[in-house]
C-alpha positions as CSV (number, residue, x, y, z in Angstrom):
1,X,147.1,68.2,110.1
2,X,146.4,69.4,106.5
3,X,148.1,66.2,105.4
4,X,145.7,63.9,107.2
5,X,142.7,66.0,106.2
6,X,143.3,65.4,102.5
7,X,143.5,61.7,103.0
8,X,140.1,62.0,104.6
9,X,138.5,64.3,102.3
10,X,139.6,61.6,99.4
11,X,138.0,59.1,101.3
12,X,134.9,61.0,101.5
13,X,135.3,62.0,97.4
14,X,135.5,58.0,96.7
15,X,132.6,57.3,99.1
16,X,130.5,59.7,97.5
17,X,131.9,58.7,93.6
18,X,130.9,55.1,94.6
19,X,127.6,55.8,95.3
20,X,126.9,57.8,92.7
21,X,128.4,55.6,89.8
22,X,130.5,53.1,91.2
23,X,134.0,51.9,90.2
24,X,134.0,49.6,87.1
25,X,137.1,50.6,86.3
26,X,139.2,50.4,89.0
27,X,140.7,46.6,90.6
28,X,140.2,48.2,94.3
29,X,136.9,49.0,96.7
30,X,136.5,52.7,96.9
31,X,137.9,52.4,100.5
32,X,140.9,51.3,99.3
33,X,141.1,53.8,96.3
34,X,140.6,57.2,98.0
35,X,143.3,57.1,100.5
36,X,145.4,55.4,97.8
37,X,145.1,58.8,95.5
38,X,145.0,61.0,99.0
39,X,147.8,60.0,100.2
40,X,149.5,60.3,96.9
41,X,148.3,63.7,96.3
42,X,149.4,65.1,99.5
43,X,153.1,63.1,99.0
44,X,153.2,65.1,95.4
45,X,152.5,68.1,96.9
46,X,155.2,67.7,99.8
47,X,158.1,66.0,97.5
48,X,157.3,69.2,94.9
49,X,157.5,71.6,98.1
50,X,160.9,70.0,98.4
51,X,162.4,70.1,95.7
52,X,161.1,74.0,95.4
53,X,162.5,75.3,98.7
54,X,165.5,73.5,97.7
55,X,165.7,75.3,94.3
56,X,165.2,78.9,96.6
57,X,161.9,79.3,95.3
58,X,159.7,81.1,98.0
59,X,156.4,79.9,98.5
60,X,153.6,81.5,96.2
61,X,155.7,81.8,93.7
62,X,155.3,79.7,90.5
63,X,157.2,76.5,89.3
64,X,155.6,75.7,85.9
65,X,154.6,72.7,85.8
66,X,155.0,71.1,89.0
67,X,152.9,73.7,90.9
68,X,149.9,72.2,88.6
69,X,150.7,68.6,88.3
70,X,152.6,67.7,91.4
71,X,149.4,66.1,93.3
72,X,148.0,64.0,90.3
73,X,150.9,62.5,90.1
74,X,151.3,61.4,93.1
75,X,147.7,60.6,92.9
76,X,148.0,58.4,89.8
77,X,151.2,56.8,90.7
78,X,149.9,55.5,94.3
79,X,146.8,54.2,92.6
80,X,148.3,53.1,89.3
81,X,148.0,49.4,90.2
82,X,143.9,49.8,91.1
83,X,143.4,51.9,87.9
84,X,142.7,50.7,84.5
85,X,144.0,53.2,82.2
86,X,146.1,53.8,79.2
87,X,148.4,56.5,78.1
88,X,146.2,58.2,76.2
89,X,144.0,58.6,79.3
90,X,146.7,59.2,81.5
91,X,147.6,61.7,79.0
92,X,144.0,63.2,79.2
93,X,144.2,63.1,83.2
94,X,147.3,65.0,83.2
95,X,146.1,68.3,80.4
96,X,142.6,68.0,82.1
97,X,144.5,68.9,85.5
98,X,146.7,71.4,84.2
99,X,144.5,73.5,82.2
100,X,141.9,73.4,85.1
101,X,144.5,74.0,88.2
102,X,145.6,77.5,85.9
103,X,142.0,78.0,85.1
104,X,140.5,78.0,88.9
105,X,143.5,79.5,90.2
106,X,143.0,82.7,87.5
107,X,139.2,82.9,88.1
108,X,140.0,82.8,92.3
109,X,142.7,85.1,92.0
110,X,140.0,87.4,89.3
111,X,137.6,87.3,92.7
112,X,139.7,88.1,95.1
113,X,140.0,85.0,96.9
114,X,143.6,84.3,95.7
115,X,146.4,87.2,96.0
116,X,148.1,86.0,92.7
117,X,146.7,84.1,90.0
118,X,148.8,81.4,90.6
């Protein structure tokens, strides 16, 4: 269920980018777009998870990088063709996410709302 529910909550994301900015740069409607990068988050996730249990990592534990990463990258690659960017912002995407992922997981974890801080 957790799986459809980020598909939707993309959706809603895109709705609400779209009307606050539009899409200039991307080739597809914003109904198009946010189940493109939900659906591709959520297959990161689950082809990471994978690979992970696979490897006899247990969950919780940390798998630098792909614990930070693994949904943008599915995000990005499902909407590559509707997006409009280069390396060097793919580049940007990419360090943006994983600095940020590390960064809300500490401050959660620093509040008590995560039991490790990764």
């Amino acid at each position: 269920m957790g799986f459809v529910f980020g598909i939707a909550a993309a959706l809603a994301v895109a709705r609400v980018q779209h009307a606050v900015h539009g899409f200039a740069w991307v080739e597809w409607a914003w109904w198009q777009l946010g189940p493109a990068q939900g659906l591709g988050a959520m297959t990161g996730d689950a082809v990471k998870s994978f690979f992970k249990r696979r490897r006899g990592i247990p969950p919780g534990a940390r798998w630098l990088p792909a614990d930070q990463l693994d949904f943008i990258v599915g995000a990005l690659l499902l909407s590559a063709p509707a997006l409009k960017l280069g390396l060097p912002d793919i580049a940007a995407i990419l360090a943006l996410t994983f600095v940020g992922h590390v960064a809300v997981n500490h401050v959660a974890w620093s509040l008590g709302i995560r039991d490790a801080a990764w």
